[in-house]
C-alpha positions in Angstrom: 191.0 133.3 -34.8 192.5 136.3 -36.1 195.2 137.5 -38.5 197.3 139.8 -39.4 196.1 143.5 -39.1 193.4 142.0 -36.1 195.7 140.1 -34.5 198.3 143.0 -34.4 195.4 145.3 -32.8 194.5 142.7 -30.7 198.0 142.3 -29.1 198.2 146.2 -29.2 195.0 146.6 -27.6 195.8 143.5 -24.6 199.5 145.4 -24.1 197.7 148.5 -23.3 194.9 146.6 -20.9 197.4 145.2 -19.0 200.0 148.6 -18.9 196.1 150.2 -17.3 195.7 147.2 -14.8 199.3 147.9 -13.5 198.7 151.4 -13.4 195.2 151.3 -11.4 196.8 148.3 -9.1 200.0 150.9 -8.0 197.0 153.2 -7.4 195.3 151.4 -4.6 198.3 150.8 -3.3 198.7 154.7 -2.8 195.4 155.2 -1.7 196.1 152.1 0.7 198.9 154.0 1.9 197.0 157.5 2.6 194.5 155.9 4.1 197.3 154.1 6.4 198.9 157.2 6.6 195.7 159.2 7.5 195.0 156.6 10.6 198.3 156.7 12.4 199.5 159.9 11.2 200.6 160.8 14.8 202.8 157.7 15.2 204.0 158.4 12.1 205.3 161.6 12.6 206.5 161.0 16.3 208.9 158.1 14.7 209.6 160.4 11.7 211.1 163.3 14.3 213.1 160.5 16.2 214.3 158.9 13.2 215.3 162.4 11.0 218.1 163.5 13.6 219.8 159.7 13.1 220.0 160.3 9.5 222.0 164.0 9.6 225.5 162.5 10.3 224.8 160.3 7.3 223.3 163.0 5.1 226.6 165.7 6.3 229.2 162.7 5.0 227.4 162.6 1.5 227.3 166.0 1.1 223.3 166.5 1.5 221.4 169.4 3.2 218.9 167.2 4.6 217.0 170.1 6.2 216.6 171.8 2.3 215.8 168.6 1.1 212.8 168.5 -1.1 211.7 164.7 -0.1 211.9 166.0 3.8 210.5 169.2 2.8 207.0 166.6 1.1 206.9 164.9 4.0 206.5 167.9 6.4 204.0 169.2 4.5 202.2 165.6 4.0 202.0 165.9 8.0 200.1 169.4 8.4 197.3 167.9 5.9 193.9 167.3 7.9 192.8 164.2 7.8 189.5 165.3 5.8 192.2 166.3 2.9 193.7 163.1 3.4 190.8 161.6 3.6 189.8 163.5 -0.2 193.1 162.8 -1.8 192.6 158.5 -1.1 189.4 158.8 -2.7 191.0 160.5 -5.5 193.5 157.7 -6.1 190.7 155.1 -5.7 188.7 157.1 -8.7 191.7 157.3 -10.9 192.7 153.7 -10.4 188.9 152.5 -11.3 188.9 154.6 -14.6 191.9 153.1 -14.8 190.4 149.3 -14.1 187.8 150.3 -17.0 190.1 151.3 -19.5 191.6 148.1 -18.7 188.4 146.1 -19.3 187.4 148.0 -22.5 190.5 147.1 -24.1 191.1 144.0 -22.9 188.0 142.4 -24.4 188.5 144.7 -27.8 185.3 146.8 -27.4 184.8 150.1 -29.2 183.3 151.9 -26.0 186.4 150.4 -24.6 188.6 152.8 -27.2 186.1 155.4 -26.6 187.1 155.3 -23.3 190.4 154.9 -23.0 191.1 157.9 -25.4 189.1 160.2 -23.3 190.5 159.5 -20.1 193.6 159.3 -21.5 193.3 162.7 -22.9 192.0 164.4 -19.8 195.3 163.8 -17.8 197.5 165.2 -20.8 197.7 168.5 -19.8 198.6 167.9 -16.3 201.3 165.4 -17.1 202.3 168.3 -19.4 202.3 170.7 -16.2 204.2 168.3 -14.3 207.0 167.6 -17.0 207.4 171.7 -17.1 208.0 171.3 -13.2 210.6 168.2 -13.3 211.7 166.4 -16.3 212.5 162.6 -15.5 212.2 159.6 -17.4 209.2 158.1 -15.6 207.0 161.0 -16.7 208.6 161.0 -19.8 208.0 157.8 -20.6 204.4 158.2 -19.4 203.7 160.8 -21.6 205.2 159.2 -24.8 202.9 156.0 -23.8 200.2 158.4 -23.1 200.2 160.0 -26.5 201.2 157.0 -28.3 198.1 155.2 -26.9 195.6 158.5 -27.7 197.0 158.6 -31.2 197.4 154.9 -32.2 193.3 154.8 -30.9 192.2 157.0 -32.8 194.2 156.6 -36.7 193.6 152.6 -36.3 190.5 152.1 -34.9 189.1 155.4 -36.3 187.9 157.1 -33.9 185.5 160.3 -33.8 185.2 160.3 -37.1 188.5 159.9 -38.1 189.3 158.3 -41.8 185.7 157.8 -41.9 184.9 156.4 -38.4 183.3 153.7 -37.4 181.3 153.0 -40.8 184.9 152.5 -42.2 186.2 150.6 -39.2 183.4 148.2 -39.1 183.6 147.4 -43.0 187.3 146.8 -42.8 187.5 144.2 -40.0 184.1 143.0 -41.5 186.1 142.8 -44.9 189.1 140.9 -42.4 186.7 138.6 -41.0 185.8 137.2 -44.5 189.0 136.5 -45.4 189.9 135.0 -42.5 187.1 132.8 -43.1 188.1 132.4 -46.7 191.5 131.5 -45.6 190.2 128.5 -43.5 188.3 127.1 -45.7 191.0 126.8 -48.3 193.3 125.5 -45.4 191.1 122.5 -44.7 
C-alpha cells in the first residue's frame, strides 16, 4: 500500500482519471446529439420555426433582441450545415472523447505512458482553448484552462517528464527508494 508522496500522486493522478472520464462521457453525449440532430434535422428545424415566433413576446418583455441573438444566430447556422459536415463534426467529438477515455485509463491505473499521454494531448488543445478565451472569457473555459495547465505542469515537475529533473532514471529511483521504505515501515509495524 502506499504512503505519503505515492499516495498523494496516486490520489492526484485518480482525480484527473476521473475529471477525463467525465469529460469524454459529456463528449458522446454531443456527438449523440449531432448525430440525432444530423437524422431529423428537417423536423427539427420545422418545430424550431414554429416554436421561435412563440418565444418573441417573451423575449420583447425582457428586453432581448431575439432575432440578434447569438444562441438563435448558432442555431441557424447549425441548420445550413450538410449532413456530410455533420456527419465529420460527430466523428470529431467521438475522437476527442476516446483520447479522452485513454487519458483516463493511463492515469487511472498510474502508468507512465499514461502521463506521457495525458500531457501530450493535453497540450495539443492549449492553444485553441487559448483562441477561444481571446473570443469569450467565461468561467467554464477558465476553469478548463487553469485545470488544463495545472494538469500539463503538475505531469511533468512530479513525475518528471521528458527529461525533466532528470527524467525517468530519477523518477524510477525515487519511488523505487519509496517503495523500500514503505516496506521497511511494515516490517517494523508488525
Amino acid at each position: 500500500m502506499p504512503h505519503g508522496k505515492l499516495l498523494r500522486d496516486r490520489w492526484i493522478m485518480r482525480v484527473l482519471a476521473v475529471e477525463r472520464l467525465v469529460r469524454a462521457l459529456i463528449l458522446i453525449g454531443i456527438a449523440f446529439a449531432v448525430f440525432k440532430f444530423r437524422g431529423s434535422k428537417g423536423s427539427v428545424r420545422d418545430a424550431f420555426d414554429s416554436e421561435l415566433p412563440l418565444l418573441r413576446p417573451i423575449a420583447d418583455q425582457l428586453g432581448w433582441n431575439i432575432d440578434d441573438s447569438k444562441i438563435v444566430r448558432a442555431i441557424d447556422s447549425a441548420f445550413s450545415l450538410s449532413t456530410n459536415t455533420l456527419l465529420l463534426i460527430g466523428i470529431g467529438f467521438i475522437a476527442y472523447a476516446v483520447l479522452q477515455l485513454i487519458e483516463a485509463v493511463g492515469l487511472w491505473l498510474v502508468k507512465r505512458w499514461g502521463e506521457y499521454f495525458a500531457v501530450v494531448a493535453t497540450s495539443i488543445f492549449l492553444p485553441l482553448e487559448i483562441y477561444e478565451l481571446t473570443e469569450k472569457v467565461t468561467v467554464l473555459r477558465v476553469g478548463a484552462f487553469v485545470v488544463n495547465v495545472a494538469a500539463v505542469v503538475w505531469l511533468i515537475w512530479s513525475k518528471r517528464l521528458f527529461g525533466v529533473r532528470g527524467g525517468g532514471a530519477a523518477y524510477h529511483a525515487e519511488h523505487s527508494a519509496e517503495s523500500l521504505l514503505t516496506v521497511e515501515r511494515a516490517a517494523v509495524d508488525s
